[in-house]
C-alpha positions as a LaTeX table, in Angstrom:
\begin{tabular}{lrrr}
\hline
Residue & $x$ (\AA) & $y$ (\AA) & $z$ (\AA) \\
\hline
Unk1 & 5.65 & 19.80 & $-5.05$ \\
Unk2 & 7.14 & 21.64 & $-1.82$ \\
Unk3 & 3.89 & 23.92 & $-0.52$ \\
Unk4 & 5.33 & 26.35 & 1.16 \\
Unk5 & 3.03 & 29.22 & 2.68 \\
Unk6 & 3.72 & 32.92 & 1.07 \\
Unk7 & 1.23 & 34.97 & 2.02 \\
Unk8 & 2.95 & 38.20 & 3.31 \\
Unk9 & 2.11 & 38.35 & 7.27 \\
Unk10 & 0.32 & 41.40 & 8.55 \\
Unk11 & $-0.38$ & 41.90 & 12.35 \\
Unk12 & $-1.62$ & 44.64 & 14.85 \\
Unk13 & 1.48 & 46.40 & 16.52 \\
Unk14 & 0.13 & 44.86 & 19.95 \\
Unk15 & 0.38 & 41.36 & 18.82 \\
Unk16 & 3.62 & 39.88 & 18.42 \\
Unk17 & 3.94 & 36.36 & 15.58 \\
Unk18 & 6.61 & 34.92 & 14.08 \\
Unk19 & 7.61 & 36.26 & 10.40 \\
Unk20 & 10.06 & 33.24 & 9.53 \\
Unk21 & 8.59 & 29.65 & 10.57 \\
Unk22 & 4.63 & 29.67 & 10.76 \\
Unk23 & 3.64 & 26.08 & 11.78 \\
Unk24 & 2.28 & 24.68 & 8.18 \\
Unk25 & 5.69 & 25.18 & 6.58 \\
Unk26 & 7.39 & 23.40 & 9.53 \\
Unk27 & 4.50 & 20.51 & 8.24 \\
Unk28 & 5.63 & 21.22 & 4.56 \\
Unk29 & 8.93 & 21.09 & 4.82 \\
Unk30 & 8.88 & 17.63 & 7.51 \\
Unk31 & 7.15 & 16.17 & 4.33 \\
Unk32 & 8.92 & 17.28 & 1.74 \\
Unk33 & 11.92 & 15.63 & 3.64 \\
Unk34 & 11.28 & 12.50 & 3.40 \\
Unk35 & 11.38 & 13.11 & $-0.59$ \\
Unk36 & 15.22 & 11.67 & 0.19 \\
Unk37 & 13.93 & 8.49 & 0.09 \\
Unk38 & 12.28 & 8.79 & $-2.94$ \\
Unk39 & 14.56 & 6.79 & $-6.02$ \\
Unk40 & 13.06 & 9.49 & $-8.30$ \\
Unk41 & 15.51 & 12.35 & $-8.98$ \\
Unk42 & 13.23 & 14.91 & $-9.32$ \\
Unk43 & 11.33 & 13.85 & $-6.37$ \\
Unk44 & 14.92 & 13.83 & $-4.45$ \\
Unk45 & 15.15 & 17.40 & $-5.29$ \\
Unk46 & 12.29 & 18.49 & $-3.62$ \\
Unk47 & 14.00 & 17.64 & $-0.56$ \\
Unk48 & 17.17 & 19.65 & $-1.54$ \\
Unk49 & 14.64 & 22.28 & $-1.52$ \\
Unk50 & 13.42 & 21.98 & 2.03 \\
Unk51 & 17.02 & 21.40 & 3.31 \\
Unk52 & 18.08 & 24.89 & 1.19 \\
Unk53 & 14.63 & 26.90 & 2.97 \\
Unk54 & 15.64 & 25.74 & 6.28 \\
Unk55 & 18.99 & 26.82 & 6.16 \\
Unk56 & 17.84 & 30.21 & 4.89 \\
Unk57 & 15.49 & 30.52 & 7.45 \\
Unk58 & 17.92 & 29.69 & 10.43 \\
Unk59 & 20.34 & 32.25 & 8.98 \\
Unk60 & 17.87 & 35.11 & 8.97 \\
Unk61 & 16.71 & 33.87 & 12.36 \\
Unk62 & 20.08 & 34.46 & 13.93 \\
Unk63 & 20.41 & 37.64 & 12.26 \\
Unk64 & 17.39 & 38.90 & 13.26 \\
Unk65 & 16.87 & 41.64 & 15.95 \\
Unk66 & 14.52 & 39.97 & 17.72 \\
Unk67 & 15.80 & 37.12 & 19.57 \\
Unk68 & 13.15 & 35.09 & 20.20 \\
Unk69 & 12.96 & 34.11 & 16.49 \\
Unk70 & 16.36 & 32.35 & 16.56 \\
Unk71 & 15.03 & 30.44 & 20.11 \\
Unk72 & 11.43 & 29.53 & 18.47 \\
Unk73 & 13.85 & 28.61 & 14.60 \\
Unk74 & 15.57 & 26.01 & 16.83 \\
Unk75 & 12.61 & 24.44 & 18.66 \\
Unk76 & 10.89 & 23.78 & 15.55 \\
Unk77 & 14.22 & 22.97 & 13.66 \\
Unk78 & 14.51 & 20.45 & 16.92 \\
Unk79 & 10.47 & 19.20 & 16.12 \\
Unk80 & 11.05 & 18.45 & 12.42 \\
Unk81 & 14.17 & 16.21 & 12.94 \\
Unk82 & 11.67 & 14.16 & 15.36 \\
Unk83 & 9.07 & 14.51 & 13.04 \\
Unk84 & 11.26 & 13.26 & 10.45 \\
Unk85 & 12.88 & 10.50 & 12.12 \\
Unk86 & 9.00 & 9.31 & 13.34 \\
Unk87 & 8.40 & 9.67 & 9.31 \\
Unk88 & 10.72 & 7.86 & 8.21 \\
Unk89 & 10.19 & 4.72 & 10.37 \\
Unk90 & 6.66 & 4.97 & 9.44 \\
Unk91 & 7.41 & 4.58 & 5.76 \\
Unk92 & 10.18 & 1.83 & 6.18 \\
Unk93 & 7.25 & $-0.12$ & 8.17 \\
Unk94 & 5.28 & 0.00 & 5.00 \\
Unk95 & 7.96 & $-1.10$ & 2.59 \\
Unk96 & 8.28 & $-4.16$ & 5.19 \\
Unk97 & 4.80 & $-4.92$ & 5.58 \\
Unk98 & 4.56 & $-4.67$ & 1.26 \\
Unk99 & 6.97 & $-6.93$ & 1.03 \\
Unk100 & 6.01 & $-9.47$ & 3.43 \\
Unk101 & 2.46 & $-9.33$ & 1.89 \\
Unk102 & 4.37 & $-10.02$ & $-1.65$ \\
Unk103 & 6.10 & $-13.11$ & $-0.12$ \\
Unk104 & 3.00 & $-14.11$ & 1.44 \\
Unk105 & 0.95 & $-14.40$ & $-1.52$ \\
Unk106 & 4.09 & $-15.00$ & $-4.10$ \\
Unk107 & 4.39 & $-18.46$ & $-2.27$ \\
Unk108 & 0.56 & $-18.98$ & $-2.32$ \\
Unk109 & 0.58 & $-18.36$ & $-6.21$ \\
Unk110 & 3.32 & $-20.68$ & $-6.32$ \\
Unk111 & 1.75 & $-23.35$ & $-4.51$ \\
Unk112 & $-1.55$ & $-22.84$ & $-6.86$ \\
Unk113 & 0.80 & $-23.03$ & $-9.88$ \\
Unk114 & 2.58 & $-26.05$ & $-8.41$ \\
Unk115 & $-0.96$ & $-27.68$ & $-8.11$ \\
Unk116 & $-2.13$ & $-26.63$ & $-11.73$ \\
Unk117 & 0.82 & $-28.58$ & $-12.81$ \\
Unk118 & 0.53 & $-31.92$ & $-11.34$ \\
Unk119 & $-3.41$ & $-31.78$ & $-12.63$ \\
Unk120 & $-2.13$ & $-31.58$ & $-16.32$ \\
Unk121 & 0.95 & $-33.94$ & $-15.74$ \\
Unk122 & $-2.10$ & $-36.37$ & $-14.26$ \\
Unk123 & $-4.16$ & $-35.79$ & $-16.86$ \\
Unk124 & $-1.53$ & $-36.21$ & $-19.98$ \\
Unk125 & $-0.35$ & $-39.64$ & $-18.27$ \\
Unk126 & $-3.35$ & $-41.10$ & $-18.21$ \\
Unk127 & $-3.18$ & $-42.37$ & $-22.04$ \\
Unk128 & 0.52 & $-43.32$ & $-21.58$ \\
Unk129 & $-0.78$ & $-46.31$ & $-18.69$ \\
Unk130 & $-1.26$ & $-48.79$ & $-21.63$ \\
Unk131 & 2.17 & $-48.72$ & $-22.77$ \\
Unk132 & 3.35 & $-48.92$ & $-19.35$ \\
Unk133 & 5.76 & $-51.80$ & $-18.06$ \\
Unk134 & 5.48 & $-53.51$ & $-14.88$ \\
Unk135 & 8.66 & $-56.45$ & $-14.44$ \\
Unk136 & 9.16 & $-56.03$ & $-18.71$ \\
Unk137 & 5.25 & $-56.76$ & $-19.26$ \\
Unk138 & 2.91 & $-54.16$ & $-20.06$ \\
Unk139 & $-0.06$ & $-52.64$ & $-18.14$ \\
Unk140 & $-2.66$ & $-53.64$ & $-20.76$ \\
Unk141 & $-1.03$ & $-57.55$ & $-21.00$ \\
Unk142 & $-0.93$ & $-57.64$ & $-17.16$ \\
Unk143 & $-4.78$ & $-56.01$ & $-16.71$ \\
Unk144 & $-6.28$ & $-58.82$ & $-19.26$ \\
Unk145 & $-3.93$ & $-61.73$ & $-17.42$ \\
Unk146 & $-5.61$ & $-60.78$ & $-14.11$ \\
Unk147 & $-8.86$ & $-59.92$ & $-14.95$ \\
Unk148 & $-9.61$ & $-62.55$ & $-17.83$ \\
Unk149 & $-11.86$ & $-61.09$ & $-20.61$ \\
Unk150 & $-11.05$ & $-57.27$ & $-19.65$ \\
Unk151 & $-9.30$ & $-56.95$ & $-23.26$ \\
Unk152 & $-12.11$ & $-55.73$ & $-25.25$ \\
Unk153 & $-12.91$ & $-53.70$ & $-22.52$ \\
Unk154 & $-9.69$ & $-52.29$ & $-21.65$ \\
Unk155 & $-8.57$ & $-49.77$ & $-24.47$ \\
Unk156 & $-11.90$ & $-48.09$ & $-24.13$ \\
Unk157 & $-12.12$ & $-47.66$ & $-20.59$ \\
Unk158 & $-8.86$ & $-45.93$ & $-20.36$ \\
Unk159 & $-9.86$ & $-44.14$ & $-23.53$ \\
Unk160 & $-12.88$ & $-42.71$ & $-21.55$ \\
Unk161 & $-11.10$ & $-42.19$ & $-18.56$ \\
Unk162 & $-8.99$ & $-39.87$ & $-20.61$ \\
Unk163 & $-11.65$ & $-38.37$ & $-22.39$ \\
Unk164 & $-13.33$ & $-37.40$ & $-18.76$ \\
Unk165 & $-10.12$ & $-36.10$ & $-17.69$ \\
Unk166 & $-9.40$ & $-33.64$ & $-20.38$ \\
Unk167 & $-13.44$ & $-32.76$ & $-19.87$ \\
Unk168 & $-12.73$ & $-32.25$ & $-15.82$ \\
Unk169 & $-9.27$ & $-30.55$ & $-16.38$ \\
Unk170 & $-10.97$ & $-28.13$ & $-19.23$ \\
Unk171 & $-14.47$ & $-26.99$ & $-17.62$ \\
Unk172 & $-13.37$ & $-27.37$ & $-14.03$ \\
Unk173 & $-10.05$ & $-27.65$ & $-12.19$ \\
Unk174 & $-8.14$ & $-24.97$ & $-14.93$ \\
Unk175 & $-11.12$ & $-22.39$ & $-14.66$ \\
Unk176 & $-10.82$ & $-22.87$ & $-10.76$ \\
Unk177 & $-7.11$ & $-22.77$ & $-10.93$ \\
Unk178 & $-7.10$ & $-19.46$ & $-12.63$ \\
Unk179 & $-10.11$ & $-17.91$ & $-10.44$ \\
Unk180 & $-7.69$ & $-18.62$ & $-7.47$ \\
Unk181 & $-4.46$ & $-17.10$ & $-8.78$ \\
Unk182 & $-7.19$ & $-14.03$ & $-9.52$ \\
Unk183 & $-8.54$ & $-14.06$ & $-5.82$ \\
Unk184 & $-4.80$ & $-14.02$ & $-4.44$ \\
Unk185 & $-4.03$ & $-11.36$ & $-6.98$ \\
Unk186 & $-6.77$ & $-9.65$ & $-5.66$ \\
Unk187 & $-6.13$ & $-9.98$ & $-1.59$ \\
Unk188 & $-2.49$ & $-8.95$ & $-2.59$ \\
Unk189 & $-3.54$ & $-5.29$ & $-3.59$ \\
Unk190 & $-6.25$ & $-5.33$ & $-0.58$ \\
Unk191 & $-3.24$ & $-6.22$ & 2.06 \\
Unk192 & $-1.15$ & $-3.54$ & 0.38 \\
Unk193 & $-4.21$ & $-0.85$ & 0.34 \\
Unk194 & $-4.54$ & $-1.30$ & 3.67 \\
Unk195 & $-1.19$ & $-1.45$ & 4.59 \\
Unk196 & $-0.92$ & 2.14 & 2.39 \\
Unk197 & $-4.47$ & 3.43 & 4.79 \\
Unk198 & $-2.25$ & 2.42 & 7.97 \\
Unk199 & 0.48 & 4.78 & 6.52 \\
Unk200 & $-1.25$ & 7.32 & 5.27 \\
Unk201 & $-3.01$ & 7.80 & 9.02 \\
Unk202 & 0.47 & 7.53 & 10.77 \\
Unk203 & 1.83 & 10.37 & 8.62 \\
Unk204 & $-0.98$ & 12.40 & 9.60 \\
Unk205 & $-0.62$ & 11.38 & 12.99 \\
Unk206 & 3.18 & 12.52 & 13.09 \\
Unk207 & 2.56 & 16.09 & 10.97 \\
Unk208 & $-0.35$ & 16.52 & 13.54 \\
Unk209 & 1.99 & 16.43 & 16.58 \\
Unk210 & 4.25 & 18.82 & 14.75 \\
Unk211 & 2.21 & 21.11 & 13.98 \\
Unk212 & 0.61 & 21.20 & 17.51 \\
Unk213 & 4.12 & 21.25 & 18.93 \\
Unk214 & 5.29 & 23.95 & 16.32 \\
Unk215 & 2.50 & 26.07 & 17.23 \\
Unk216 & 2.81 & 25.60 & 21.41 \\
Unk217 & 6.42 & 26.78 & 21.09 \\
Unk218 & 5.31 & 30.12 & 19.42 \\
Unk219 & 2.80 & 30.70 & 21.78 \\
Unk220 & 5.22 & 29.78 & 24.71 \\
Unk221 & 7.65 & 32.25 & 23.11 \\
Unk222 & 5.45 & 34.64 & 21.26 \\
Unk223 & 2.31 & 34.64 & 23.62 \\
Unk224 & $-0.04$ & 33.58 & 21.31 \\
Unk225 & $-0.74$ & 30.45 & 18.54 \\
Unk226 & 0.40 & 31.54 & 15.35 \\
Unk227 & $-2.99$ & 31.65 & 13.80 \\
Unk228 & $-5.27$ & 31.23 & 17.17 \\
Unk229 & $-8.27$ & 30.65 & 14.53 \\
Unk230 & $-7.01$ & 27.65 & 13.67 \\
Unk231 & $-5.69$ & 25.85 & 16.28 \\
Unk232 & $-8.73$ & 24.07 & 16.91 \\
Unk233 & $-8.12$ & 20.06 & 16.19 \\
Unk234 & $-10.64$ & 19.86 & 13.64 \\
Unk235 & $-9.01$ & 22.68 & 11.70 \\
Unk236 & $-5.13$ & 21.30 & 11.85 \\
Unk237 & $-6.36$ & 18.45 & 11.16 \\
Unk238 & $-8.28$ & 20.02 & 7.31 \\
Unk239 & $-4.49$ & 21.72 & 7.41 \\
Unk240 & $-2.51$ & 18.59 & 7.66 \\
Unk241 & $-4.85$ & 16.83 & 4.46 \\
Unk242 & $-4.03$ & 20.32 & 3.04 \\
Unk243 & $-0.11$ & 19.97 & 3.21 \\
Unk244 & $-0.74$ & 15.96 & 2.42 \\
Unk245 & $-2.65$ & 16.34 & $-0.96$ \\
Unk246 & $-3.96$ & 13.40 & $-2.85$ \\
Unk247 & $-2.32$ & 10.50 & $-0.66$ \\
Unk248 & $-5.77$ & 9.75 & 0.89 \\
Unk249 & $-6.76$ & 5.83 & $-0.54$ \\
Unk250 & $-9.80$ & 5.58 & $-3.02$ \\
Unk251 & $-10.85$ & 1.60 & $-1.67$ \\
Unk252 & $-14.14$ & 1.68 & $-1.26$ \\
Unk253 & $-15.60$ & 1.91 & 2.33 \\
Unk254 & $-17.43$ & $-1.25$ & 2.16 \\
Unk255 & $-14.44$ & $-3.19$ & 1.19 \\
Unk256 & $-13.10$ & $-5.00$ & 4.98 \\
Unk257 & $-16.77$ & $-6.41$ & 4.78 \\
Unk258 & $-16.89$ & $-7.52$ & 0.90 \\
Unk259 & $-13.47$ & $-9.30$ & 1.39 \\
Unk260 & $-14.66$ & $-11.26$ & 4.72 \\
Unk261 & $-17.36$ & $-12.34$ & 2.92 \\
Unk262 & $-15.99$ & $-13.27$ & $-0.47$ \\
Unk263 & $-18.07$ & $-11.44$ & $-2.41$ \\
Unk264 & $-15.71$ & $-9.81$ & $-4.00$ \\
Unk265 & $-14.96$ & $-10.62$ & $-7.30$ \\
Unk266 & $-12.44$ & $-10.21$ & $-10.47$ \\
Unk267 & $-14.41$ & $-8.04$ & $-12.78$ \\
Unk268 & $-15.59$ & $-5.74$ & $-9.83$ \\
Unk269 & $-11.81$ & $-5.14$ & $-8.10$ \\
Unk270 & $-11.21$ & $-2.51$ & $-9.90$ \\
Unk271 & $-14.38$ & $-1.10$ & $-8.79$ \\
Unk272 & $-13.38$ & $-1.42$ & $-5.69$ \\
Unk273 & $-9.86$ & $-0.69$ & $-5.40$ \\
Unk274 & $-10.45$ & 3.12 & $-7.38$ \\
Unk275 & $-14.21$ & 3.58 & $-5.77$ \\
Unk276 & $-15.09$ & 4.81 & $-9.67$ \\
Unk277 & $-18.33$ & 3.66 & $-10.55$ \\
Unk278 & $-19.25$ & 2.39 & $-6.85$ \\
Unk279 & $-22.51$ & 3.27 & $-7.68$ \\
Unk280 & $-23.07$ & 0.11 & $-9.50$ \\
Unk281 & $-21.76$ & $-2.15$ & $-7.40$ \\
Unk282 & $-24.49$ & $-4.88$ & $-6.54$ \\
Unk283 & $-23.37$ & $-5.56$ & $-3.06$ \\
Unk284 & $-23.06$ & $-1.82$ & $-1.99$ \\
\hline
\end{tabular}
C-alpha cells in the first residue's frame, strides 16, 4: 500500500515549512511508482494513485499564495522523475541478472540430467551385449572363438557385471545425481537472494538521495529542513526502511560463508533461505 504521511502540520508563526510535499511522501510516492511495472492489477493501481496525489498536489501548489510552494512542487516533482528513472533501471538490472542466473543453472541441470541418462542407457545395455552382432556373429560366439573355454564363464560374468551395475547405478551414481540437481537448485535461489540484497540496497540508495535532495530544496527555499530532527543520516536512513516495509531479505547472515564452504545442505536451505529456526543450525 501507498504510505502517504497525514499528520496535520503545525508550526511556530516564525518558522516557515512546506504544507504540500514533506520529503517522505516525495519517497512514498517515487516507490509507489514503480508499482507500473508490476503485472498485478491491483498493484498497478497503486501507482494510479501516486500519479492522481501528485497532480493534486501541483495544482494546489500553483494556486497557492505563497509562491515558493509551486518553485519547491517542481524541484521535487523534477527529483522523483530521476528517482524514478534511477528505480527503474535498478529493477530491470535484477530481472536481467534473475534470468541469467536461471539460464546459468537451467543448462547445468540439463547437463546433470543429460549425464543421469547415459548412466541408465549404460547400465540397461549391458545385458543386451550377448545378443549383440559383430559381421552377422554374435558377441557371446565371437568372445568363446577368441578366448577358447570362456563359454561357461561368459553368461555369468556379464550377468555379474550387470548385477554390479544396477548395484552402482542404485546406491551411488542416482543418489549423487539427484544430490546435484538439489545443490544447483539450491545455488539458484542463493544467486537470486543475493541478486534481490543487491536490489533491495540500490533502492535504498536511490530513495536516500531523494529524500536528502527533497529536503535541501526546502531548506534552500524555505530556510530550514523540513523536519531538522531528522535529517541526520542515521535517521533518513530508519525513514527510508520505514517507507520500504518488509522488502529487507531473511538469508541468514552466515550464508556467503556456508555456501563457499559447501556445507550447506538440502534439508537445512530452507533454514537458511527464511533465517526461521537459525538457532539450530549446526554450523552457525
Amino acid at each position: 500500500m501507498l504510505t502517504i504521511p497525514t499528520t496535520k502540520i503545525t508550526k511556530p508563526a516564525d518558522v516557515k515549512k512546506t504544507i504540500f510535499f514533506p520529503p517522505e511522501m516525495a519517497v512514498s510516492i517515487a516507490w509507489a511508482l514503480t508499482h507500473q511495472l508490476s503485472e498485478s492489477e491491483s498493484v498497478r493501481s497503486e501507482a494510479n494513485r501516486a500519479i492522481q496525489l501528485m497532480e493534486n498536489i501541483r495544482e494546489k501548489a500553483r494556486n497557492s499564495k505563497d509562491d515558493n510552494e509551486e518553485l519547491y512542487v517542481d524541484l521535487v516533482y523534477a527529483a522523483i522523475g530521476a528517482t524514478y528513472r534511477d528505480l527503474v533501471t535498478i529493477i530491470n538490472g535484477r530481472n536481467l541478472n534473475f534470468d541469467d542466473v536461471k539460464k546459468l543453472r537451467d543448462t547445468e541441470i540439463e547437463n546433470i540430467k543429460y549425464y543421469s541418462q547415459f548412466t541408465t542407457n549404460l547400465q540397461s545395455s549391458i545385458p543386451r551385449v550377448s545378443g549383440m552382432t559383430i559381421g552377422g556373429v554374435s558377441v557371446s560366439i565371437l568372445s568363446t572363438e577368441l578366448i577358447p573355454g570362456l563359454e561357461r564363464y561368459f553368461l555369468p560374468l556379464l550377468a555379474l557385471g550387470a548385477a554390479m551395475g544396477y548395484v552402482l547405478n542404485g546406491a551411488y551414481i542416482i543418489p549423487r545425481i539427484h544430490k546435484k540437481m538439489q545443490i544447483q537448485k539450491i545455488k539458484l535461489d542463493y544467486d537470486r537472494n543475493r541478486y534481490y540484497e543487491q536490489y533491495v540496497e540500490k533502492s535504498k540508495a536511490a530513495l536516500i538521495a531523494l529524500y536528502q535532495s527533497t529536503d535541501r530544496h526546502h531548506k534552500n527555499i524555505f530556510g530550514d529542513f523540513y523536519d531538522p530532527e531528522k535529517a541526520r543520516p542515521n535517521d533518513v536512513t530508519i525513514i527510508i526502511n520505514e517507507v520500504l516495509g518488509g522488502i529487507n531479505s531473511t538469508m541468514c547472515k552466515n550464508i556467503s560463508k556456508c555456501m563457499i564452504g559447501n556445507i550447506v545442505t538440502p534439508d537445512m536451505w530452507s533454514v537458511c533461505e527464511t533465517g526461521l529456526g537459525i538457532e539450530n543450525c549446526p554450523f552457525k
